[in-house]
Backbone as CSV, one residue per row, in Angstrom:
resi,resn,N_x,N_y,N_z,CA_x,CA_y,CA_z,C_x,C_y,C_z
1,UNK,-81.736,-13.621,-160.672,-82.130,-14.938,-160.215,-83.118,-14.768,-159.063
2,UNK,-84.086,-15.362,-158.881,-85.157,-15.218,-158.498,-84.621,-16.591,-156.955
3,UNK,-85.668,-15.951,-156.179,-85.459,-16.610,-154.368,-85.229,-17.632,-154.366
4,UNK,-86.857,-18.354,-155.407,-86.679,-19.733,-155.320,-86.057,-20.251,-156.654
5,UNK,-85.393,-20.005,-157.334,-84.256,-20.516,-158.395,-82.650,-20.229,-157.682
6,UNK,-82.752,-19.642,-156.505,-82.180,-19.934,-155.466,-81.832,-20.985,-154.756
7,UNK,-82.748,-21.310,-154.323,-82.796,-22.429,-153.538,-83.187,-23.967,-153.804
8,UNK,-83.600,-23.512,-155.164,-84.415,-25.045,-155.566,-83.654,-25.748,-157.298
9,UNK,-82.725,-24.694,-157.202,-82.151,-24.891,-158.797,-81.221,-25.199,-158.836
10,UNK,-80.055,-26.192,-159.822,-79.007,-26.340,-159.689,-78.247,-25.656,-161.051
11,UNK,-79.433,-24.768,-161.649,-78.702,-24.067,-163.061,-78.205,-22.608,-162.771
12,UNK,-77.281,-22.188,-163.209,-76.628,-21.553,-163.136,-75.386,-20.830,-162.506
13,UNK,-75.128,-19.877,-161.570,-74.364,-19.709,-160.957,-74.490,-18.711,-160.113
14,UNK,-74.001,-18.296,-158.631,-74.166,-17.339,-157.624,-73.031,-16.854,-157.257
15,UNK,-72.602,-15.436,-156.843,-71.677,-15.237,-155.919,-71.363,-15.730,-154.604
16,UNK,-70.824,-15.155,-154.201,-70.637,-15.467,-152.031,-71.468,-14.940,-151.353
17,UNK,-72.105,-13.535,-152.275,-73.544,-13.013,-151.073,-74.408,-14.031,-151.116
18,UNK,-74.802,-14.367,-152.171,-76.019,-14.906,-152.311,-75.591,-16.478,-151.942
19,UNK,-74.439,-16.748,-151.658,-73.982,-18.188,-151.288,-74.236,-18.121,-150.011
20,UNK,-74.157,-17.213,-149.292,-74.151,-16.758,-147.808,-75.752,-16.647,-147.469
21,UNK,-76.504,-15.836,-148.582,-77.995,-16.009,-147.847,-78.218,-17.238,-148.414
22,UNK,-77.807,-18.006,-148.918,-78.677,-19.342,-149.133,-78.257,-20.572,-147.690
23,UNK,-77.208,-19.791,-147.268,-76.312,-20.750,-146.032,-77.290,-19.868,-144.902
24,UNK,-77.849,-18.917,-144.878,-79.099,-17.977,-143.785,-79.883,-18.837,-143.470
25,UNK,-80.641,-19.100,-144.895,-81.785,-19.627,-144.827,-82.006,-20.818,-144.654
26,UNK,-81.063,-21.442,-144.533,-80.917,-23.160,-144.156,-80.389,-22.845,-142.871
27,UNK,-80.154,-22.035,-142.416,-79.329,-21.794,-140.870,-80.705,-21.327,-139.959
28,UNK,-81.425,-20.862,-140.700,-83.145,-20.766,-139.882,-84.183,-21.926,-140.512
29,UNK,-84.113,-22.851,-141.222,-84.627,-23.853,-141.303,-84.277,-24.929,-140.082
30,UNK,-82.747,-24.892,-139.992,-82.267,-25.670,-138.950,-82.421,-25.628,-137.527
31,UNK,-82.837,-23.656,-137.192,-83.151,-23.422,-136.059,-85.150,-23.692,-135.849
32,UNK,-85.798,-23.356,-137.145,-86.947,-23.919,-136.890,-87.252,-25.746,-136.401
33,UNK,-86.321,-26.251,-136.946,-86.450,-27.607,-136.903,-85.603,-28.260,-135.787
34,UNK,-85.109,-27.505,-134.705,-84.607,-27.559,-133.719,-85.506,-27.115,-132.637
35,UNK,-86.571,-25.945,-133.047,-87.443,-25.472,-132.150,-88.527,-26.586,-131.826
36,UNK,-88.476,-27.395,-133.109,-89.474,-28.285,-132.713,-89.801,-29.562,-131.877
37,UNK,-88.063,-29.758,-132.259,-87.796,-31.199,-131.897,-87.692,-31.046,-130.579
38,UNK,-86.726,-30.092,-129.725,-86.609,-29.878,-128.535,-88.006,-30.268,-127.253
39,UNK,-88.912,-29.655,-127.479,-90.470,-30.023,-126.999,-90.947,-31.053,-127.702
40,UNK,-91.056,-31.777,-128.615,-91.283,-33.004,-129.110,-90.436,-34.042,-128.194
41,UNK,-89.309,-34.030,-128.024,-88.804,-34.711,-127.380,-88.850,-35.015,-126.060
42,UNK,-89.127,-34.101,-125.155,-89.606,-33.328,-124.256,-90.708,-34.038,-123.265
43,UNK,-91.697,-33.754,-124.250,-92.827,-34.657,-123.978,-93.990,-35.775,-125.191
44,UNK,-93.070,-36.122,-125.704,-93.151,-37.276,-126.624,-94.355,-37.064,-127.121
45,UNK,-94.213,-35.678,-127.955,-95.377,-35.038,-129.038,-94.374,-35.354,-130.389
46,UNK,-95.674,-36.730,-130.822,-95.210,-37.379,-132.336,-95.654,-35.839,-133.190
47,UNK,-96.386,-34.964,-133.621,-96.727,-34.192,-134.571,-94.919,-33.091,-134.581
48,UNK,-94.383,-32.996,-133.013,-93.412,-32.076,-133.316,-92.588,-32.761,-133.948
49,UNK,-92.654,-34.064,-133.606,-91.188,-34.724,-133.869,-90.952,-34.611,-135.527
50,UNK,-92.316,-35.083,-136.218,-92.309,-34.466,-137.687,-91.906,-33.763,-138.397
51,UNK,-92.214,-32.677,-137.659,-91.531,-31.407,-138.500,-90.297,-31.714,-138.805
52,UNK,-89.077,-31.987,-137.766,-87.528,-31.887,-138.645,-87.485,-33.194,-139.792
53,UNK,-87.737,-33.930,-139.346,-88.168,-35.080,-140.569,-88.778,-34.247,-141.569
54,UNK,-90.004,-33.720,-141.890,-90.349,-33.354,-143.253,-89.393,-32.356,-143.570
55,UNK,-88.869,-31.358,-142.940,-87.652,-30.305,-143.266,-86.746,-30.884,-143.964
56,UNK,-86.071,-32.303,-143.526,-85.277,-32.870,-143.460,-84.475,-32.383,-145.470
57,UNK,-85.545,-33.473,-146.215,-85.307,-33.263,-147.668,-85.391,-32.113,-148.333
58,UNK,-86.210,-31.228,-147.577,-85.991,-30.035,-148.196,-85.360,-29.272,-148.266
59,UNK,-84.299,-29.372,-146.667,-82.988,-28.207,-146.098,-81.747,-29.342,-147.390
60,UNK,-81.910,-30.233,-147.508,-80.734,-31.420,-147.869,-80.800,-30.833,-149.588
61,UNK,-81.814,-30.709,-150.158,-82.241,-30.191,-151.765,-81.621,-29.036,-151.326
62,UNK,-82.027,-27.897,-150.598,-81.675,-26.439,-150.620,-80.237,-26.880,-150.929
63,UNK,-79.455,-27.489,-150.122,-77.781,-26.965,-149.918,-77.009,-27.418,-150.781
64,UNK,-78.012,-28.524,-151.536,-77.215,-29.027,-152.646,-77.877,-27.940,-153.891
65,UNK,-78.071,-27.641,-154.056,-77.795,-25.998,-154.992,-77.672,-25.081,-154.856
66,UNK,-77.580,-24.866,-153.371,-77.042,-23.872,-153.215,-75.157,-23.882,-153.213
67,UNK,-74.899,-24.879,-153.027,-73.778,-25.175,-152.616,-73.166,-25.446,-154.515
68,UNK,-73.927,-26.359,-155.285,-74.026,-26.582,-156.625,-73.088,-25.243,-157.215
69,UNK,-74.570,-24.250,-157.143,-74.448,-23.518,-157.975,-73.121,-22.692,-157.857
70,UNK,-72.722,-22.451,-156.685,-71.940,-22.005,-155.801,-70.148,-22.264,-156.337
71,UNK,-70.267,-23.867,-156.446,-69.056,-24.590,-157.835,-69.171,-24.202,-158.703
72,UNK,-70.171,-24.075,-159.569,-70.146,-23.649,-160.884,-69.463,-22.587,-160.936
73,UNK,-70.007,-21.353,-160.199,-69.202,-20.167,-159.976,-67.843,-20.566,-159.890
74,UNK,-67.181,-21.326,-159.281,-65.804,-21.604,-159.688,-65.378,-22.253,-160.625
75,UNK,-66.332,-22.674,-161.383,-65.715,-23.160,-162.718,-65.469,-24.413,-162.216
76,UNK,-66.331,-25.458,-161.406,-66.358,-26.764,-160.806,-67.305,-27.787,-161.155
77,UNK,-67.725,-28.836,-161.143,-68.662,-29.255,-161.282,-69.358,-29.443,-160.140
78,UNK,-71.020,-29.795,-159.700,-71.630,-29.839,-158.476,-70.879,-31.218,-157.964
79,UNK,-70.578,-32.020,-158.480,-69.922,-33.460,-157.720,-69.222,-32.731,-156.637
80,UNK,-68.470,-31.758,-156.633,-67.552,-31.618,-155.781,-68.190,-31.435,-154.527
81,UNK,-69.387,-31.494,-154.670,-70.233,-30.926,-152.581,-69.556,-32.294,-151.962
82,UNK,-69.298,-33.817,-152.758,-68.724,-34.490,-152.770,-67.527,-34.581,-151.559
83,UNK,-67.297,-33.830,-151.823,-65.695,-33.550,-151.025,-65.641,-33.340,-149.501
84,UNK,-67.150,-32.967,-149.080,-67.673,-32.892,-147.588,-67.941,-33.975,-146.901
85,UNK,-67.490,-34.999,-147.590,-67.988,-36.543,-146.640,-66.599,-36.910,-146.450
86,UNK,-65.287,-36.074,-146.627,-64.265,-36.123,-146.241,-64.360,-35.546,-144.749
87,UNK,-63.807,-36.528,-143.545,-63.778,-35.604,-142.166,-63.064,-35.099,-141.915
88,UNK,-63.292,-33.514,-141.504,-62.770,-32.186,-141.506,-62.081,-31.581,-142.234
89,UNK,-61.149,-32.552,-143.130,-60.795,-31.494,-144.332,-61.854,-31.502,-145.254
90,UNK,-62.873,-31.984,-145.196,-63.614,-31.559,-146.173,-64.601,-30.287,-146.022
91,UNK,-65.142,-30.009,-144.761,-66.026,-29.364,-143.945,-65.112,-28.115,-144.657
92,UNK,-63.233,-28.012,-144.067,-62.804,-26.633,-144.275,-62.881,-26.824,-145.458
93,UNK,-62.296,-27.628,-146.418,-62.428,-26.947,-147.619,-63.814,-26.549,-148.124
94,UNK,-64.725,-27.047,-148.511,-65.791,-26.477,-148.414,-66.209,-24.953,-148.331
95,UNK,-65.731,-24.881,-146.770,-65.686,-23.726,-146.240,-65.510,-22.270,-147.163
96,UNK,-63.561,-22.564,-147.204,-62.811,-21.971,-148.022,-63.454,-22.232,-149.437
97,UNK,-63.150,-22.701,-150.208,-63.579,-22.514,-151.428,-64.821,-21.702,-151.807
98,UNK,-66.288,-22.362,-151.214,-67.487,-22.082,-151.287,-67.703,-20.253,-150.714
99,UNK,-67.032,-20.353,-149.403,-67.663,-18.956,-148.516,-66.329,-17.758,-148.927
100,UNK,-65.310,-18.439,-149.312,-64.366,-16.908,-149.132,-63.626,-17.012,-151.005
101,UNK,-63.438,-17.631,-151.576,-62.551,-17.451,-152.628,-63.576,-16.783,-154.096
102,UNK,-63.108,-15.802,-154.826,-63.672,-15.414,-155.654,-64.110,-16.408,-156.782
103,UNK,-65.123,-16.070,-157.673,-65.661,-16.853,-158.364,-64.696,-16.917,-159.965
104,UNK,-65.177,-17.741,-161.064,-64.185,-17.367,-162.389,-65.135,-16.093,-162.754
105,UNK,-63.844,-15.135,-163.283,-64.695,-14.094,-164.198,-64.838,-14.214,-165.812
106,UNK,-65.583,-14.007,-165.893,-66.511,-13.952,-166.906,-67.245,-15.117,-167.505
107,UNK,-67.503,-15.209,-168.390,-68.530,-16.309,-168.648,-67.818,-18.130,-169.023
108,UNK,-68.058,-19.089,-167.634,-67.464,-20.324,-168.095,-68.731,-21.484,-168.766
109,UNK,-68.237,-22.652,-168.173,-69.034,-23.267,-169.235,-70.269,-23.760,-168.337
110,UNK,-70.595,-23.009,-166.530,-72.263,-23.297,-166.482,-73.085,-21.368,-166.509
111,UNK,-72.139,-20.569,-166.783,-73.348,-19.404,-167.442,-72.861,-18.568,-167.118
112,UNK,-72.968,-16.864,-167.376,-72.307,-15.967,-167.411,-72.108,-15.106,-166.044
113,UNK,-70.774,-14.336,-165.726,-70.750,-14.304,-164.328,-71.772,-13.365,-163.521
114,UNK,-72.148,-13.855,-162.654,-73.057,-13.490,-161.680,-73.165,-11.642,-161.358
115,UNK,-71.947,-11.488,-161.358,-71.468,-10.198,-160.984,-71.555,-9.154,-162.301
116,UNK,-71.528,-9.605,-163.353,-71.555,-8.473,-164.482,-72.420,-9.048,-165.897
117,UNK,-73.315,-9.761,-165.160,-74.490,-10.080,-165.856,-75.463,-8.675,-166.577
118,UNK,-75.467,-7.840,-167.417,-76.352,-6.965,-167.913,-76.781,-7.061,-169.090
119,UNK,-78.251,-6.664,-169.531,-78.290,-6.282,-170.680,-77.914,-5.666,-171.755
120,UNK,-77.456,-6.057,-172.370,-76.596,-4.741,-173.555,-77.583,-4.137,-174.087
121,UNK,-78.900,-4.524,-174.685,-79.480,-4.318,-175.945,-80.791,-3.226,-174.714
122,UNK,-80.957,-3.822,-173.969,-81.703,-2.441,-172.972,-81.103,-1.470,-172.317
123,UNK,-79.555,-1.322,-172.301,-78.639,-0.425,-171.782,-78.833,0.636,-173.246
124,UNK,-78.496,0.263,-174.572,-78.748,1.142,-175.825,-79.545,1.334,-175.701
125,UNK,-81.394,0.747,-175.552,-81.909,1.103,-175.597,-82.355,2.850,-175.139
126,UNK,-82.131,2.620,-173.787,-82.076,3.439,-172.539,-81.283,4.655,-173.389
127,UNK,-80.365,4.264,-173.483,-79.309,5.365,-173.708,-79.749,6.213,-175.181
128,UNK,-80.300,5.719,-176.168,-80.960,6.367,-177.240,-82.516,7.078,-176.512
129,UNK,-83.054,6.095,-176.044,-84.186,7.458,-175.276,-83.884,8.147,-174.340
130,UNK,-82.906,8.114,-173.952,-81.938,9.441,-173.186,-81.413,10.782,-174.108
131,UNK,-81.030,10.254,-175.508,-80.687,11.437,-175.910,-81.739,11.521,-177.171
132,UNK,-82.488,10.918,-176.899,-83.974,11.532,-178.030,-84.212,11.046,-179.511
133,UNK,-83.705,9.018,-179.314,-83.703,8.926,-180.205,-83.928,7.209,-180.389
134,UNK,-85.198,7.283,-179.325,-86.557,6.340,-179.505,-86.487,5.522,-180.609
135,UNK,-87.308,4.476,-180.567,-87.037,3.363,-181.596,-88.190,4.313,-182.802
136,UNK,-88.787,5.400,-182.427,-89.329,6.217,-183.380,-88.499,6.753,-184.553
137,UNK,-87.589,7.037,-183.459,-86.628,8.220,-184.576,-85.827,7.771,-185.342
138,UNK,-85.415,6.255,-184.756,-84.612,5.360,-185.875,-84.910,5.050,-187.053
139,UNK,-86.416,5.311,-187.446,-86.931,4.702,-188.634,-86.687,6.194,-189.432
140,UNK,-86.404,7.107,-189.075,-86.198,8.468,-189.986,-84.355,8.819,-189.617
141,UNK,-84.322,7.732,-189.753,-82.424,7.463,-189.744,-81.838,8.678,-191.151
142,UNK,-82.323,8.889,-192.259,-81.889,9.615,-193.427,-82.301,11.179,-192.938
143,UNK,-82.926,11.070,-192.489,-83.786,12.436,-191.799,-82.856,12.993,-191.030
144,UNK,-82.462,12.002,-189.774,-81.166,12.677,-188.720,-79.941,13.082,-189.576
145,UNK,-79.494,11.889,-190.229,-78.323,12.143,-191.088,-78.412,13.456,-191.545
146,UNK,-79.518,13.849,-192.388,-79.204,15.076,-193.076,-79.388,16.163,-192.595
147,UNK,-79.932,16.620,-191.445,-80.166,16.892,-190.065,-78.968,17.394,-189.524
148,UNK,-77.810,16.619,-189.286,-76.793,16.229,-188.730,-75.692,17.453,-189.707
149,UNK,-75.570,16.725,-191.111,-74.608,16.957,-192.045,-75.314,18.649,-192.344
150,UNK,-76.539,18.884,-191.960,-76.831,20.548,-192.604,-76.078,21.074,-191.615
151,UNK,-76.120,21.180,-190.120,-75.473,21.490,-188.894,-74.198,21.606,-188.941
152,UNK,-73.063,20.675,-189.438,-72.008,20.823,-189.380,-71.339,21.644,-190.344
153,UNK,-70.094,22.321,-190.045,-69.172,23.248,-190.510,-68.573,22.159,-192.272
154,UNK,-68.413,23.262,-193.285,-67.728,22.538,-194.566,-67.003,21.699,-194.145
155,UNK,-65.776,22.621,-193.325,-64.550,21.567,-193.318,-65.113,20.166,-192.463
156,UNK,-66.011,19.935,-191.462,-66.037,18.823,-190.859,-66.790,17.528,-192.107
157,UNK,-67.511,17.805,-192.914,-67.844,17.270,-193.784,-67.226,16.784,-195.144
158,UNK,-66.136,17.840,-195.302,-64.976,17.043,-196.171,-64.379,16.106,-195.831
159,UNK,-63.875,15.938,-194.126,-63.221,14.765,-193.837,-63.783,13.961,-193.573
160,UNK,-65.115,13.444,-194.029,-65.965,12.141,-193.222,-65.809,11.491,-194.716
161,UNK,-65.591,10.116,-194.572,-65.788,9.505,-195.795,-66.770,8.993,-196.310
162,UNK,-67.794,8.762,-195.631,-69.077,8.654,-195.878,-69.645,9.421,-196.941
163,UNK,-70.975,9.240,-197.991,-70.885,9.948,-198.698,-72.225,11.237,-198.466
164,UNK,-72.481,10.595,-197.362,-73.960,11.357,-196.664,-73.211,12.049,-195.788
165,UNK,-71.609,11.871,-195.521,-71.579,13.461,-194.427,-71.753,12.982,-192.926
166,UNK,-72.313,11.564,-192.466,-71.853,11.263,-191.004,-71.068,11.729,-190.574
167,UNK,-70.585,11.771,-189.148,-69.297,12.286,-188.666,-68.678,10.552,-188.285
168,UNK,-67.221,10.604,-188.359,-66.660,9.877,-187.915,-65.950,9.628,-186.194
169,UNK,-66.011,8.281,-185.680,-65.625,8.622,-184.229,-65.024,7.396,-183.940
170,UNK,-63.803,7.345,-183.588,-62.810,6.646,-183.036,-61.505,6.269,-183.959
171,UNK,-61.661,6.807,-184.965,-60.488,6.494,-185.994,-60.372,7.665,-186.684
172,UNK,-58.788,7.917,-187.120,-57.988,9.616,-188.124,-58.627,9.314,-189.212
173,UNK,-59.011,10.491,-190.068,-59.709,10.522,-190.995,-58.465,11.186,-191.962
């Protein structure tokens, strides 16, 4: 997931790290927009006063997906940011739920878990051009086979049921 599908998205789902830098980066939006206002206020410079105003919708969008996506990971719907306009039990729960409790594992119904998200089909990949057997060599698949079956001992070739002599692997023959 990419920075700004981070911060600007409400699809999918995040862990607690990345729940935590998205709670960073609104935690230095807030201190930029504090830097400003302070001397805006100060001496009644309308251009500073702006800044936290235009921040305003954009820190308010950030936290609602960040916070969003954040439910999903629990297998919640985003309504629940909902639950923060409750005073102070909502703030802790929030808290708790969002910053410390683990997410659902494995894949619920907004997308697969964050944490053991991989490719399968580029992990084989990898792993066949590791042992020398490139999407080249697949097309001379009868070639290896017989390759394979000249190499091996009689007796290992009587017990394969195959009629080309594969070897068998994970089940008594």
């Amino acid at each position: 997931m990419s920075f700004v599908s981070l911060l600007f998205s409400l699809e999918g789902r995040i862990g607690r790290a990345k729940y935590w830098l998205g709670q960073l980066v609104l935690f230095a939006i807030a201190f930029v927009a504090w830097l400003a206002l302070i001397p805006g206020l100060a001496t009644q410079n309308i251009p500073l006063l702006l800044v936290p105003i235009a921040l305003l919708p954009f820190s308010l969008w950030m936290s609602i997906c960040v916070a969003g996506k954040r439910y999903h990971d629990r297998g919640k719907s985003a309504w629940w940011i909902l639950i923060c306009l409750i005073p102070i039990v909502g703030g802790i729960w929030q808290f708790i739920e969002l910053g410390l409790l683990r997410g659902d594992d494995g894949t619920n119904d907004y997308g697969p878990d964050p944490i053991f998200s991989f490719n399968v089909a580029g992990d084989i990949e990898a792993l066949r051009g590791q042992a020398g057997q490139g999407k080249a060599s697949l097309m001379n698949r009868p070639a290896a086979i017989a390759a394979v079956t000249a190499s091996t001992p009689a007796r290992a070739q009587a017990r394969s049921p195959y009629t080309d002599g594969r070897p068998v692997f994970g089940k008594r023959v």
